[in-house]
C-alpha positions as CSV (number, residue, x, y, z in Angstrom):
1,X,-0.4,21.6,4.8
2,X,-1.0,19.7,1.3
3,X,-4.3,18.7,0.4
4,X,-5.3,15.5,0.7
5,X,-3.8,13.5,-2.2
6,X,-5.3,10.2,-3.5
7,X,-3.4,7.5,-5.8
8,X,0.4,6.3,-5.5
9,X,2.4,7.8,-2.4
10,X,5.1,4.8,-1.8
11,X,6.9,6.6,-5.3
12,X,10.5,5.5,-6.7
13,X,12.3,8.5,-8.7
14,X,14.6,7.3,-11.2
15,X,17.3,9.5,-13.1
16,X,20.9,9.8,-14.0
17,X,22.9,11.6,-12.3
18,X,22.7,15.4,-13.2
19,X,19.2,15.0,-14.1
20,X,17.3,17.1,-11.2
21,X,15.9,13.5,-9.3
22,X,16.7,15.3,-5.7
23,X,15.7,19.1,-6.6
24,X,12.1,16.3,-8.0
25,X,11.9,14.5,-5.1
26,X,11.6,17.3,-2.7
27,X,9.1,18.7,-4.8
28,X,7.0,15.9,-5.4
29,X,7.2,14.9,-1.6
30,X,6.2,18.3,-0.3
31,X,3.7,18.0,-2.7
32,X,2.0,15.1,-1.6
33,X,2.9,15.1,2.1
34,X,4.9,12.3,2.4
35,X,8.6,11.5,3.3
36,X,11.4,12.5,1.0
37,X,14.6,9.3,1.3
38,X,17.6,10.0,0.0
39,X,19.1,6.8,0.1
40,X,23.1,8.5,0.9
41,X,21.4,10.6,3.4
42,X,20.5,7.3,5.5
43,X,23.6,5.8,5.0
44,X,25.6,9.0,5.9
45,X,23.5,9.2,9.2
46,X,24.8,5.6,9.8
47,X,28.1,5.7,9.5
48,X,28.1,9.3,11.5
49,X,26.0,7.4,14.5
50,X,29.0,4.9,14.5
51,X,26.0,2.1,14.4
52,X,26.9,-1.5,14.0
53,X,24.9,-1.2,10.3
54,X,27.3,2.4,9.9
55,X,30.7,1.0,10.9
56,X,29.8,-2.1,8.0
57,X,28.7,0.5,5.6
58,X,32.0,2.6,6.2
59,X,34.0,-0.4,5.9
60,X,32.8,-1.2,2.6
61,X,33.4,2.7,1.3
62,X,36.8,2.8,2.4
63,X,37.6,-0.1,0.3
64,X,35.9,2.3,-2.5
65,X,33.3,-0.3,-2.5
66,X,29.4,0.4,-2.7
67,X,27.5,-0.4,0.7
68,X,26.3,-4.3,-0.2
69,X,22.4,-4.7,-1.4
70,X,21.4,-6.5,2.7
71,X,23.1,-3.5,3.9
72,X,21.4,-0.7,2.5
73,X,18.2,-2.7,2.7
74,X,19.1,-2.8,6.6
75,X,19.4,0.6,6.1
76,X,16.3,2.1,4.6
77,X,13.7,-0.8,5.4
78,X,13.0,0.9,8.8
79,X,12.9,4.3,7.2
80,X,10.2,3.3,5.2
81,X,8.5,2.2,8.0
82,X,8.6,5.1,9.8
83,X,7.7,7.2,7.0
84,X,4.3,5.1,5.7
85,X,3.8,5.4,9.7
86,X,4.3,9.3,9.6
87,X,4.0,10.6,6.2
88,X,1.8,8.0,5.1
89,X,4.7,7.6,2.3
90,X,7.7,8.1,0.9
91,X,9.8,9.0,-2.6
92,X,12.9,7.1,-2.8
93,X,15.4,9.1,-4.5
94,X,18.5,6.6,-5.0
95,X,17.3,3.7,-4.2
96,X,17.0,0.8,-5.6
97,X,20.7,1.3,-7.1
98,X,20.6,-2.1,-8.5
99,X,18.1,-5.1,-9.8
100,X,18.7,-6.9,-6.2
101,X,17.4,-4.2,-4.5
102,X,14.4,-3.4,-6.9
103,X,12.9,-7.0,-6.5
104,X,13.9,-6.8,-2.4
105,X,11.9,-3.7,-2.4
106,X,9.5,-5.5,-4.3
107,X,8.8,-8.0,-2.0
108,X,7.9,-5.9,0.8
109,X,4.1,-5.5,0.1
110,X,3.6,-7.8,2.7
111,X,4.6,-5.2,5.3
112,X,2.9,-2.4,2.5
113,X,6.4,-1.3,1.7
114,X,6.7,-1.8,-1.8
115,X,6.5,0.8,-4.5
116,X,3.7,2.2,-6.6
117,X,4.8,3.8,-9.3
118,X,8.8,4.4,-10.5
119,X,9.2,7.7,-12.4
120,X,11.6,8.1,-14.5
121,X,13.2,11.4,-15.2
122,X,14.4,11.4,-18.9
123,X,17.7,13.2,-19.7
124,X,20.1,12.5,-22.3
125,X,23.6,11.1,-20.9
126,X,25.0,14.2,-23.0
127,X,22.7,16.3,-21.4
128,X,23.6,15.0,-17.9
129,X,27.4,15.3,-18.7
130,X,27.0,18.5,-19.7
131,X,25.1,19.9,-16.6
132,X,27.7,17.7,-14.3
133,X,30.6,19.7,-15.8
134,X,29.0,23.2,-15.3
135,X,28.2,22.8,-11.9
136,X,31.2,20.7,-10.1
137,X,33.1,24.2,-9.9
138,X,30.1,25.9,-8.5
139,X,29.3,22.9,-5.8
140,X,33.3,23.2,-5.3
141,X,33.6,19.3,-6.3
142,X,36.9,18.6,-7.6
143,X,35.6,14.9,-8.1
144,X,33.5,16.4,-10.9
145,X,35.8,15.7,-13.3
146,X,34.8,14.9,-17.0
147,X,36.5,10.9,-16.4
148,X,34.9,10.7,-13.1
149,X,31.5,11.6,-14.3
150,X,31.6,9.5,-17.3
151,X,32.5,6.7,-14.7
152,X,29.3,7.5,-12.6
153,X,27.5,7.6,-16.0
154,X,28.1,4.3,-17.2
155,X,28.0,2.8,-13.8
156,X,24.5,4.4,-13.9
157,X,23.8,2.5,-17.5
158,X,24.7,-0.3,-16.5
159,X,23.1,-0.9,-13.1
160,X,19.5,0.6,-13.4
161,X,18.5,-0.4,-17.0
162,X,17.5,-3.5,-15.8
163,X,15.8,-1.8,-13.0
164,X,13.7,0.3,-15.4
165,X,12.9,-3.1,-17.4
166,X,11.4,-4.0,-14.2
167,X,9.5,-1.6,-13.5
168,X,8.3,-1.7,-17.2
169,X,7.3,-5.6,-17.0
170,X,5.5,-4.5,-13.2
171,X,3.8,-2.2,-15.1
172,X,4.3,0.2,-13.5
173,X,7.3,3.0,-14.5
174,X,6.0,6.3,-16.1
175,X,9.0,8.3,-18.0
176,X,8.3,11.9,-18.1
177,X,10.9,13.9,-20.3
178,X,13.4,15.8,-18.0
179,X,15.5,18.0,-20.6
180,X,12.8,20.8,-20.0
181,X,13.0,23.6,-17.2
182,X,12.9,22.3,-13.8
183,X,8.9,23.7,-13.2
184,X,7.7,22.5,-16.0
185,X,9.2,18.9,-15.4
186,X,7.9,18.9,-12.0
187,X,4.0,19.8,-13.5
188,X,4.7,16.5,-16.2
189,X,5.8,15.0,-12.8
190,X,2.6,16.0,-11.0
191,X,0.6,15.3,-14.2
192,X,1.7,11.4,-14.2
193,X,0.7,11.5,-10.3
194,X,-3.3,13.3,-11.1
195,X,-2.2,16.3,-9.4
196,X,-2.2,20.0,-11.2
């Protein structure tokens, strides 16, 4: 069992895609002894429950849509709950995907919901295009393709920079860099949080 950690445990985990955010998450979760959401996870577990919320959800992705902003937030909100109930916290790892969602998630601190800190992993989009090509014929991911990933890329750009910019004006977004080895970006992680 951890030790008892003090200071931020609702965390947000920013990064593009290829940068090592879920490989982080579970790290930094495990080390603090809170809940680990993957956002796709607890949509996936929706749609495969055949749920009112998961039937909507799967609607919207066969029209090669995203899952709308109230439907996600339907989603995860009682997620979060359970894990400030269970883990006494959480690190969000895809979520919020968009500004929407970031000030939604804001306004939560009523119900002690809201974040604490947003961390953002910093890797180059040449960097993360690079790593996204090596491993989509490892994974066995024929959608890895270099137009597909330059898709997701931009997609990335153009959706969560203004999430960053608020969690730069809340004051509270840390940027740690994320083109060094894994270990050593989880200790700068760590290092951001107080812990060694």
């Amino acid at each position: 069992m951890p030790p008892v950690v003090t200071g931020p445990r609702r965390l947000v985990l920013l990064a593009r895609p290829g940068a090592g955010k879920s490989t982080q998450a579970e790290r930094l979760a495990a080390r603090l002894g809170v809940v680990h959401l993957a956002t796709g996870d607890v949509l996936r577990r929706e749609v495969a429950s055949a749920t009112p919320l998961g039937r909507a959800v799967a609607e919207a992705l066969e029209h090669g849509e995203l899952a709308p902003d109230e439907l996600v937030m339907s989603a995860i909100v009682p997620d979060l709950e359970e894990a400030l109930t269970r883990g006494g916290g959480f690190v969000l790892d895809g979520f919020p995907r968009d500004l929407p969602q970031a000030r939604a998630l804001a306004g939560l601190s009523a119900r002690g919901l809201e974040p604490q800190l947003a961390l953002e992993i910093d890797v180059s989009v040449a960097e993360c295009r690079r790593r996204l090509l090596a491993r989509a014929p490892l994974e066995g991911r024929n959608d890895d393709n270099a137009e597909t990933i330059d898709h997701r890329l931009a997609s990335y750009e153009a959706e969560m920079a203004p999430v960053i910019d608020f969690y730069r004006e809340e004051g509270i977004l840390r940027v740690v860099d994320g083109e060094r080895a894994p270990d050593e970006v989880t200790k700068l992680l760590f290092g951001e949080l107080g812990l060694d």
